[in-house]
DOLO-678431 format. One record per residue (C-alpha): residue number from 0; z, y, x. Coordinates in nm, 3 decimals. Layout:
# residues N
<node><seq>NUM</seq><pz>Z</pz><py>Y</py><px>X</px></node>
...
//
This chain:
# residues 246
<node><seq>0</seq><pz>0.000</pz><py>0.000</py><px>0.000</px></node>
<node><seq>1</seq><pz>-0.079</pz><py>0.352</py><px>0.119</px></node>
<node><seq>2</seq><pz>0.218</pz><py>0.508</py><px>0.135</px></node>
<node><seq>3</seq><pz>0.068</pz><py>0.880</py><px>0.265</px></node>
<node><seq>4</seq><pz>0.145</pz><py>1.061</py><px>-0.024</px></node>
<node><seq>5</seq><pz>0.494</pz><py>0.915</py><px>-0.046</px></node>
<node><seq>6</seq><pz>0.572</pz><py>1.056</py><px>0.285</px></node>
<node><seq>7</seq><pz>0.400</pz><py>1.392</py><px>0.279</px></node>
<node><seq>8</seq><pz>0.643</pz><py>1.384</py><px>-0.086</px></node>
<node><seq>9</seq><pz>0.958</pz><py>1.332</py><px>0.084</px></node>
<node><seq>10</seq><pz>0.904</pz><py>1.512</py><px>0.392</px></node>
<node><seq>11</seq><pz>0.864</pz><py>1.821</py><px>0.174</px></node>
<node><seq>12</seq><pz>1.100</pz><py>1.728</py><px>-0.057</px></node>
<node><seq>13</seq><pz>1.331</pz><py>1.710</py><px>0.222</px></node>
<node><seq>14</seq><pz>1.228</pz><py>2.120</py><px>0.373</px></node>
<node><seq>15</seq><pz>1.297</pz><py>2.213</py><px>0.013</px></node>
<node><seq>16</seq><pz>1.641</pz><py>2.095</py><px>-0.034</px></node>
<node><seq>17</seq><pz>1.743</pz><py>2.201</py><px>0.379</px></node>
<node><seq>18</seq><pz>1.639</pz><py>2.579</py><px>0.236</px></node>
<node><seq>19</seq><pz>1.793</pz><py>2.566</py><px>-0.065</px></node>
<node><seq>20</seq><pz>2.161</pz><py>2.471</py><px>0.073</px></node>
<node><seq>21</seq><pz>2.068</pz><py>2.736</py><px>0.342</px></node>
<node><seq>22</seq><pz>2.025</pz><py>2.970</py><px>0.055</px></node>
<node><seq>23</seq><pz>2.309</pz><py>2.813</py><px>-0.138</px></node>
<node><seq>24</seq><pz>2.532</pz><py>2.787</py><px>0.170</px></node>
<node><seq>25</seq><pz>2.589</pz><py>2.443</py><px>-0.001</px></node>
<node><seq>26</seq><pz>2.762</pz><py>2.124</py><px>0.144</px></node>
<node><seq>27</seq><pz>2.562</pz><py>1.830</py><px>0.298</px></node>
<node><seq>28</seq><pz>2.594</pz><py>1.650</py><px>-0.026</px></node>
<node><seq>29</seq><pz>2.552</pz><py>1.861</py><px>-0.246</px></node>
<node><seq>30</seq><pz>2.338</pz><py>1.711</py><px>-0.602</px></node>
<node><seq>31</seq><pz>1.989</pz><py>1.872</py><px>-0.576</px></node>
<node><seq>32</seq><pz>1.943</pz><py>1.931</py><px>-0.970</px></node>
<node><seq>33</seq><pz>2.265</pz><py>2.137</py><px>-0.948</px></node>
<node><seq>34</seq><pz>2.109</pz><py>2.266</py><px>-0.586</px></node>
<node><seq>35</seq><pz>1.826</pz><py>2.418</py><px>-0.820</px></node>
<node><seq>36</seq><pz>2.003</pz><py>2.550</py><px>-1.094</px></node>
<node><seq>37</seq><pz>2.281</pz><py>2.712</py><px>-0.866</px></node>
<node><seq>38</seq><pz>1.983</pz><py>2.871</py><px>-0.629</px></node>
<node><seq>39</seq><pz>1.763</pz><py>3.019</py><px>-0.957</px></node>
<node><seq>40</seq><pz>2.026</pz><py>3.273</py><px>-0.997</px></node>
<node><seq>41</seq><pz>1.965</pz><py>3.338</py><px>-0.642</px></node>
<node><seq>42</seq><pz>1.607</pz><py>3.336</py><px>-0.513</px></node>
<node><seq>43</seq><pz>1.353</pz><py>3.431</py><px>-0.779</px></node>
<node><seq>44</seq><pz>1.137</pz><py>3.120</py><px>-0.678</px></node>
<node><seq>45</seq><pz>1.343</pz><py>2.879</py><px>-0.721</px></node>
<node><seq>46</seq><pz>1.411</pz><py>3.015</py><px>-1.098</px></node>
<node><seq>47</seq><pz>1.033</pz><py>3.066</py><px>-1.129</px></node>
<node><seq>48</seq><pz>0.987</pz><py>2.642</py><px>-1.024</px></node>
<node><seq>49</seq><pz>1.301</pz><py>2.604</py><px>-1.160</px></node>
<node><seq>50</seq><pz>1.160</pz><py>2.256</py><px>-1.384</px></node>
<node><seq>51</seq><pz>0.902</pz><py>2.151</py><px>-1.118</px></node>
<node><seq>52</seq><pz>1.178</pz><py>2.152</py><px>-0.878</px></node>
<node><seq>53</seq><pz>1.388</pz><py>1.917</py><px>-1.103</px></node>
<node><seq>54</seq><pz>1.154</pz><py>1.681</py><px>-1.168</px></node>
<node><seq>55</seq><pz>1.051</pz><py>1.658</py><px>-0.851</px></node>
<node><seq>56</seq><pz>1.421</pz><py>1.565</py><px>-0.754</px></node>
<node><seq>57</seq><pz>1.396</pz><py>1.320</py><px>-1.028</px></node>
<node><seq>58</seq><pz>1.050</pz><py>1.177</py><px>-0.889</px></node>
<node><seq>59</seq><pz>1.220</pz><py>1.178</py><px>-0.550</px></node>
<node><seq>60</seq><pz>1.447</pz><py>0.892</py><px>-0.672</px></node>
<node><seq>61</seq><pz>1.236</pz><py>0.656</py><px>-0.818</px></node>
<node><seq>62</seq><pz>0.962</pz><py>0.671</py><px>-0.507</px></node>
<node><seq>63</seq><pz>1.241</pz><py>0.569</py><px>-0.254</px></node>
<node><seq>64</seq><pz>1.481</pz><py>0.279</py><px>-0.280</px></node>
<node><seq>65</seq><pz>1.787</pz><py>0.212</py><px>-0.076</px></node>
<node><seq>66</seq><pz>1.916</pz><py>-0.112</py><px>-0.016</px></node>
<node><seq>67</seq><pz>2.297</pz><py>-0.223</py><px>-0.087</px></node>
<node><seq>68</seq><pz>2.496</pz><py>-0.148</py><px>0.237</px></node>
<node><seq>69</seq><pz>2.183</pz><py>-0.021</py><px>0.428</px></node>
<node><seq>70</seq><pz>2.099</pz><py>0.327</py><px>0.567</px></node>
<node><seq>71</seq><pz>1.726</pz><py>0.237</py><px>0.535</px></node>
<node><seq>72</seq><pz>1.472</pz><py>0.374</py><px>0.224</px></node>
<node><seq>73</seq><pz>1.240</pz><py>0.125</py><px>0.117</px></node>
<node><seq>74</seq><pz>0.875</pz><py>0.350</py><px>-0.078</px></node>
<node><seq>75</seq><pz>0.841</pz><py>0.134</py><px>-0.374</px></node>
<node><seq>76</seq><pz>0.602</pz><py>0.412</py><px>-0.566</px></node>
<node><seq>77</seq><pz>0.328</pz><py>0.657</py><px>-0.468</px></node>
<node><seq>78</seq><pz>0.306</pz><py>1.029</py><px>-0.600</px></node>
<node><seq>79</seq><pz>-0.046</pz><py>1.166</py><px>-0.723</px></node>
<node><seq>80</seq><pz>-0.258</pz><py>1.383</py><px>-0.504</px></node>
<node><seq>81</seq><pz>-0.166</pz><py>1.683</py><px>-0.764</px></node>
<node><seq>82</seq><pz>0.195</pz><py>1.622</py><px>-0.706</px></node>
<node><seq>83</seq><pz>0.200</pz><py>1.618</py><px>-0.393</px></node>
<node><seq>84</seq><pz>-0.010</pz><py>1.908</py><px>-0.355</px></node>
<node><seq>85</seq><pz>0.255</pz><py>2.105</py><px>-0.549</px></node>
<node><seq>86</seq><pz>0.542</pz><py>2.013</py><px>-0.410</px></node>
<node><seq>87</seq><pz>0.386</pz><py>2.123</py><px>-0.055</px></node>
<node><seq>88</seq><pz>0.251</pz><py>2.460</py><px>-0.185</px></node>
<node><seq>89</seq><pz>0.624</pz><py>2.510</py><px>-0.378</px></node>
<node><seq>90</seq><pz>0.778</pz><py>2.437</py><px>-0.012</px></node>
<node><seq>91</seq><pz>0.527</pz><py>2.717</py><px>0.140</px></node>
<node><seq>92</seq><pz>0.624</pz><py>2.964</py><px>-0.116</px></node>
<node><seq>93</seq><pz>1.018</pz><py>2.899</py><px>-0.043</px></node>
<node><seq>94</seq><pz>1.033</pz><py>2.840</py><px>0.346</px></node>
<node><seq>95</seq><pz>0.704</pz><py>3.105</py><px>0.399</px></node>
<node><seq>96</seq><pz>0.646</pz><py>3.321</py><px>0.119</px></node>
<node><seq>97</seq><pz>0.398</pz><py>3.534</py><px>0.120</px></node>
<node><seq>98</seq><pz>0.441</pz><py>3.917</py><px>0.259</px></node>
<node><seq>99</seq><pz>0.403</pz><py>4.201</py><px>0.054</px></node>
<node><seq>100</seq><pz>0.150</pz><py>4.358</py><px>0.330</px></node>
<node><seq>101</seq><pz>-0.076</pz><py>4.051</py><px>0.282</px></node>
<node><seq>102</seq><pz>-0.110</pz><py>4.140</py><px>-0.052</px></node>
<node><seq>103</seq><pz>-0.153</pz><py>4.502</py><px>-0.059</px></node>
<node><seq>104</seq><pz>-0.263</pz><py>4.572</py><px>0.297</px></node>
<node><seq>105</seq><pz>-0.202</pz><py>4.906</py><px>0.436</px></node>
<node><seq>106</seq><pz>-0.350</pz><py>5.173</py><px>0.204</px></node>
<node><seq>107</seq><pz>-0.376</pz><py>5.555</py><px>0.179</px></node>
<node><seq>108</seq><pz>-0.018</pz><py>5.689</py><px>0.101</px></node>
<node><seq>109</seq><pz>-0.056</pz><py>6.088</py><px>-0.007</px></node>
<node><seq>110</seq><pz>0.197</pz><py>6.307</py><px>0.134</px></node>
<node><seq>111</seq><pz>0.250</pz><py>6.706</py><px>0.234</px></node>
<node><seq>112</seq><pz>0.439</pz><py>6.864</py><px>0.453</px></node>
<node><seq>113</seq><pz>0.781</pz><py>7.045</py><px>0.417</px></node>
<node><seq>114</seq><pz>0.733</pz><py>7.368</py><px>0.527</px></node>
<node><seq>115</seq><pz>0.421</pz><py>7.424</py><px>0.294</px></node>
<node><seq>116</seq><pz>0.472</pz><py>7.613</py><px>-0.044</px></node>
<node><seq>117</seq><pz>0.495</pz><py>7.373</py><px>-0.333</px></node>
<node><seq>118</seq><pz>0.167</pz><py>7.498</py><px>-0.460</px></node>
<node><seq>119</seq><pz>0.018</pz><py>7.264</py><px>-0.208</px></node>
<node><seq>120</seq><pz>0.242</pz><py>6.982</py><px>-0.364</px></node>
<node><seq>121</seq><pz>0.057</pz><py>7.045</py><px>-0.719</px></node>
<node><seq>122</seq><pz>-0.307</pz><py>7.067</py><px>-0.586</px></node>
<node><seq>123</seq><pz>-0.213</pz><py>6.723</py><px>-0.420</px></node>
<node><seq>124</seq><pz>-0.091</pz><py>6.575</py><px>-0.720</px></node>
<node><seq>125</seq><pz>-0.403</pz><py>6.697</py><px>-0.904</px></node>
<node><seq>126</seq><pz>-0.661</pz><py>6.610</py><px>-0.613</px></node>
<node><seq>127</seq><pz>-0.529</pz><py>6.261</py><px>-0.600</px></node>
<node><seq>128</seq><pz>-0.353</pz><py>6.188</py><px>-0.911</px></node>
<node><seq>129</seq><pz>-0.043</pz><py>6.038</py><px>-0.768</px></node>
<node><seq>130</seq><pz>0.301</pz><py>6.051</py><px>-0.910</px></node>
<node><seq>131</seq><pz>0.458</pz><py>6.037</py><px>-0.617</px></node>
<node><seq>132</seq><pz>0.441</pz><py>6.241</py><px>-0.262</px></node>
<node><seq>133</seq><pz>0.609</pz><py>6.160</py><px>0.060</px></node>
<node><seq>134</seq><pz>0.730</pz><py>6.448</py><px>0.245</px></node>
<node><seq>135</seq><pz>0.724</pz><py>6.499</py><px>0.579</px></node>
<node><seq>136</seq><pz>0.910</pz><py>6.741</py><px>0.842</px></node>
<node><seq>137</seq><pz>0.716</pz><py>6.715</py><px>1.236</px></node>
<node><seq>138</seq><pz>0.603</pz><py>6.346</py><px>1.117</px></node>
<node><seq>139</seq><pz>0.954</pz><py>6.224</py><px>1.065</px></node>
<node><seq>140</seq><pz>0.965</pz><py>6.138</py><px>0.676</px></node>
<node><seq>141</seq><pz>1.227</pz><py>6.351</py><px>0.507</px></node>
<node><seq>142</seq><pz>1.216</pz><py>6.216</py><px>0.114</px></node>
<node><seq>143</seq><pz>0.971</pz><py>6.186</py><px>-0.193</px></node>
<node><seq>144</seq><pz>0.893</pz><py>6.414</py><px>-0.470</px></node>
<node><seq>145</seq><pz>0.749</pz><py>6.284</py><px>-0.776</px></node>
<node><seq>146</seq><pz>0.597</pz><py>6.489</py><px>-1.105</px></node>
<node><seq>147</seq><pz>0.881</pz><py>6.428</py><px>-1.332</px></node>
<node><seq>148</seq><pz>1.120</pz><py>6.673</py><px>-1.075</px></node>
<node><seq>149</seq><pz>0.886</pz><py>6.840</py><px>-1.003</px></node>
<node><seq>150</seq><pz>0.841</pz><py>6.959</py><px>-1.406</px></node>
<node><seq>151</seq><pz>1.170</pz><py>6.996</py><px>-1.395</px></node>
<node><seq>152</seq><pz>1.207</pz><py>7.238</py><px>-1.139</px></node>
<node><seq>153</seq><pz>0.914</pz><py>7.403</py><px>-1.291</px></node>
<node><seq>154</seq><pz>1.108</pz><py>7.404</py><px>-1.644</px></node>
<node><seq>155</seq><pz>1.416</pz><py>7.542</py><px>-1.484</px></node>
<node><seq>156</seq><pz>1.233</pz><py>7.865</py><px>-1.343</px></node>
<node><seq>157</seq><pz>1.067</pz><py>7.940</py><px>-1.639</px></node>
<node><seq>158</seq><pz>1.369</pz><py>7.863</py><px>-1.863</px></node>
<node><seq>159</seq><pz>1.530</pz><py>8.101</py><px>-1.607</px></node>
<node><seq>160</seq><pz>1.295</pz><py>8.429</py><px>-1.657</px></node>
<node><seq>161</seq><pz>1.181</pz><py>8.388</py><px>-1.251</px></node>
<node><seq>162</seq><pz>0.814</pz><py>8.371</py><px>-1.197</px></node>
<node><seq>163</seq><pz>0.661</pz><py>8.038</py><px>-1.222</px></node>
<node><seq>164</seq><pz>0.355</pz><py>8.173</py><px>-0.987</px></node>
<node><seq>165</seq><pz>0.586</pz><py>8.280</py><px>-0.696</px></node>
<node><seq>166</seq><pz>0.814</pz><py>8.036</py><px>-0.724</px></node>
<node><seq>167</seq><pz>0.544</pz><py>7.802</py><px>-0.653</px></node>
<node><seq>168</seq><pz>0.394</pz><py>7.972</py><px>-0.377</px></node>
<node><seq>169</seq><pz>0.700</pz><py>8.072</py><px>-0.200</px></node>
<node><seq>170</seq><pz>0.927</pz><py>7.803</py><px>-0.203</px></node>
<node><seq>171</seq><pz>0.854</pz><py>7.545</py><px>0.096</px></node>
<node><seq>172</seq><pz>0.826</pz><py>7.148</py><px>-0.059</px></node>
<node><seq>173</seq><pz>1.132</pz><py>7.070</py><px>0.120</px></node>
<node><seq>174</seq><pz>1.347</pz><py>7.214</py><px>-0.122</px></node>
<node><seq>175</seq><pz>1.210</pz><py>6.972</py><px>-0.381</px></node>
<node><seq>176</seq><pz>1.380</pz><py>6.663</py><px>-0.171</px></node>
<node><seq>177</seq><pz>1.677</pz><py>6.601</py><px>-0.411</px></node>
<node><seq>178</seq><pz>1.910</pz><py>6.320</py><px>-0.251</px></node>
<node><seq>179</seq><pz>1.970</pz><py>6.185</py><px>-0.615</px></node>
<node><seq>180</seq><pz>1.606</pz><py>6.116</py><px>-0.712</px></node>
<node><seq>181</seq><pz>1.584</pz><py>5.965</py><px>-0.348</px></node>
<node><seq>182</seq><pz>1.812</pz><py>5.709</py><px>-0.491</px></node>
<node><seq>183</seq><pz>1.542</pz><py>5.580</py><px>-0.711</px></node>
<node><seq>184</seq><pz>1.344</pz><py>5.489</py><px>-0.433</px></node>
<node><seq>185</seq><pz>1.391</pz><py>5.192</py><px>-0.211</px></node>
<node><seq>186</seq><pz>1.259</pz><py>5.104</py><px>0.161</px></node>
<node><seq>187</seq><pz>1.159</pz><py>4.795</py><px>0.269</px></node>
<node><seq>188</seq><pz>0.980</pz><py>4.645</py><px>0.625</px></node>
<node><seq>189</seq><pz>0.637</pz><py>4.564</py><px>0.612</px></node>
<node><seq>190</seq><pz>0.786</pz><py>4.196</py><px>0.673</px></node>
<node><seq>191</seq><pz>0.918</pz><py>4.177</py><px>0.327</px></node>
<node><seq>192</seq><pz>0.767</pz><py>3.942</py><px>0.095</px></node>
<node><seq>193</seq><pz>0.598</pz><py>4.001</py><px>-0.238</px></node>
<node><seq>194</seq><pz>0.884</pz><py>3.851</py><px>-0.374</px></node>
<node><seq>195</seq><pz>1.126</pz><py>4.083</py><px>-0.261</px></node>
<node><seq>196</seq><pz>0.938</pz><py>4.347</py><px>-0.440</px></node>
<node><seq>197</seq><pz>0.954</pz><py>4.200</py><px>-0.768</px></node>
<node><seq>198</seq><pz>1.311</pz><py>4.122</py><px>-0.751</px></node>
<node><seq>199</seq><pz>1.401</pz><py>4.492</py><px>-0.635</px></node>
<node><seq>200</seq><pz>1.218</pz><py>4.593</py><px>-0.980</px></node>
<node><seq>201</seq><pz>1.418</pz><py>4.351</py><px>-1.188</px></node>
<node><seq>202</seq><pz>1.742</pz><py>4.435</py><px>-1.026</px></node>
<node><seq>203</seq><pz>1.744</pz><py>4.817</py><px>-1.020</px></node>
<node><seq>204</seq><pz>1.565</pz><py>4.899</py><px>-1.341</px></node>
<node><seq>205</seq><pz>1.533</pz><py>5.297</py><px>-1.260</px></node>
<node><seq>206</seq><pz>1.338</pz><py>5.237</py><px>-0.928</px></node>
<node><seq>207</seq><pz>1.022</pz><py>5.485</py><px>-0.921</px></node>
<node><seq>208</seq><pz>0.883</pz><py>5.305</py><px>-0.602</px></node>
<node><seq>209</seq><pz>0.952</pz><py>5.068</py><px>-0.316</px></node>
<node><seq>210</seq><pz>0.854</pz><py>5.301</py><px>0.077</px></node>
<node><seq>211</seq><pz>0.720</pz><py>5.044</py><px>0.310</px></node>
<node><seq>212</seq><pz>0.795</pz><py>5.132</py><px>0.662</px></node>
<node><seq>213</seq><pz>0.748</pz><py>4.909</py><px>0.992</px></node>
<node><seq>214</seq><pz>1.110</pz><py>4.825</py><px>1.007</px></node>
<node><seq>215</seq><pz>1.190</pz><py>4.950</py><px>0.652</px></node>
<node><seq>216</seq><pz>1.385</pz><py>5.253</py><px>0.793</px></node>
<node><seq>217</seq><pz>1.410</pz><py>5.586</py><px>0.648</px></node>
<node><seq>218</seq><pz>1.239</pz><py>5.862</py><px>0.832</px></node>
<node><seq>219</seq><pz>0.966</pz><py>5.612</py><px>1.004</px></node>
<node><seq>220</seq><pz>0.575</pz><py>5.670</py><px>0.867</px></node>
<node><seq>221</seq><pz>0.522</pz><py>5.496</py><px>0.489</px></node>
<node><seq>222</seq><pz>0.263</pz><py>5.222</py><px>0.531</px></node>
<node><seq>223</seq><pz>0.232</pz><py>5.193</py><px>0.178</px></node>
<node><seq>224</seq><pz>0.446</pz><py>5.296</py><px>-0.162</px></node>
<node><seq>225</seq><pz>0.458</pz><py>5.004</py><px>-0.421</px></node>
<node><seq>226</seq><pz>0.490</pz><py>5.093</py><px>-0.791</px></node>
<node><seq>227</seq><pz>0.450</pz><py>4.881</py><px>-1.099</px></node>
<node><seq>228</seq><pz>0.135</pz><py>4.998</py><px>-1.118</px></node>
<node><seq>229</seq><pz>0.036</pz><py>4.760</py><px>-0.829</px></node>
<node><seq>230</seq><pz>0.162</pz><py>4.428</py><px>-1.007</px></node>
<node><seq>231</seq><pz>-0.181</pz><py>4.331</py><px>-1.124</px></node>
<node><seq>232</seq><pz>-0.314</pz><py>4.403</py><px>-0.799</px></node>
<node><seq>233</seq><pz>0.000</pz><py>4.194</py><px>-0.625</px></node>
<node><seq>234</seq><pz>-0.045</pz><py>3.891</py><px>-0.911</px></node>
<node><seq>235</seq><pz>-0.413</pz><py>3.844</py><px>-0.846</px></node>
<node><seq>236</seq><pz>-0.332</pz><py>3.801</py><px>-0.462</px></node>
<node><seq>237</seq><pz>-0.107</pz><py>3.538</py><px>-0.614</px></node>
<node><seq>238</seq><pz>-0.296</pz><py>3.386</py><px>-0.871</px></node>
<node><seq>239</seq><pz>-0.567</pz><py>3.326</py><px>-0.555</px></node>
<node><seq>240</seq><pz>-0.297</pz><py>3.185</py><px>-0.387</px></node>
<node><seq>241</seq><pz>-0.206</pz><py>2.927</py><px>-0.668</px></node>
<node><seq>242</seq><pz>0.098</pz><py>3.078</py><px>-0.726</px></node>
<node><seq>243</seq><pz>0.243</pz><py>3.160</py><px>-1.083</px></node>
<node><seq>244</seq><pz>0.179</pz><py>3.521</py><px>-1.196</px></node>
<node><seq>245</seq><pz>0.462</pz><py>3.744</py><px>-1.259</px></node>
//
């Protein structure tokens, strides 16, 4: 009997379960159906291959049989071809998911600078119909401003009496860097994974945008900004990559 599939089964079965209890921090034998329902609340993954991965641990036990007393496995059934296909691409997505940067590559990220009026701020917004401006001070990257503050400011001065006109062509962009709104904005590495991104989103419901910098530190040049506007763009990377859509 061919037993190729069996092995190329276990031997990922086997990566699976070592990352899970990494993830888990869980003991050596620890049950690997309560492995996978422990690590969904965890890695988004796991929750996403939640039932795959519990079959699969049920599957694992009736391909392999040990003997009374003996340390050996005896292969006494044979997975598919589409089974074990899955369970290999399931291990690639949890021991080397895919990066963010793969999927979105480096694209154009609109900015201005600080000391320019924030006139120049609203002919960028209209010339490239962003939402959202980096701002930058001598190339070190001081903050974001997005439309919604920047109506707001806009609101305040005419709610005021002041001059709309020369507020706007007076006051230098910096001052629209407000460290509140900032906090709606999170950094990440260009290492982090597509995944990460989605689960920043679900966790922090208010985010605007996810900054990716080389080492995802504040200040360093944006390689890209990430909004929920690029989830189509980020699920057809996946679906090409056979994973599940978000």
């Amino acid at each position: 009997m061919d037993i190729s599939n069996a092995s190329r089964f276990i031997n990922s079965y086997n990566r699976i379960e070592a990352q899970l209890k990494l993830v888990y921090n869980a003991k050596a034998t620890q049950n690997f159906t309560d492995l996978v329902k422990r690590c969904a609340d965890l890695d988004i993954t796991v929750r996403r291959y939640e039932s795959e991965l519990i079959d699969y641990g049920k599957l694992r036990n009736a391909i392999v049989h040990r003997s009374d007393g003996g340390s050996g496995e005896t292969v006494i059934a044979v997975p598919c071809d589409e089974v074990v296909r899955n369970i290999e691409f399931i291990e690639k997505l949890l021991c080397h998911p895919p990066r963010l940067m793969d999927a979105i590559k480096v694209k154009k990220v609109t900015s201005v600078f600080a000391d320019k009026p924030i006139m120049s701020a609203v002919e960028t917004f209209a010339a490239y119909r962003q939402k959202t401006l980096l701002v930058y001070d001598h190339g070190t990257m001081i903050g974001a401003v997005n439309t919604y503050l920047l109506f707001s400011k806009i609101l305040q001065i005419a709610a005021s009496g002041k001059s709309v006109t020369e507020y706007l062509k007076t006051t230098p962009c910096r001052e629209l860097v407000d460290e509140e709104e900032m906090k709606r904005y999170l950094i990440m590495s260009q290492e982090a994974t597509v995944f990460d991104v989605f689960v920043a989103f679900e966790e922090k419901r208010d985010l605007t945008a996810v900054i990716v910098t080389e080492n995802g530190v504040f200040g360093e040049k944006a390689l890209s900004i990430i909004t929920p506007s690029d989830f189509p763009r980020i699920n057809r990377f996946l679906e090409n990559y056979n994973a599940k859509p978000f």
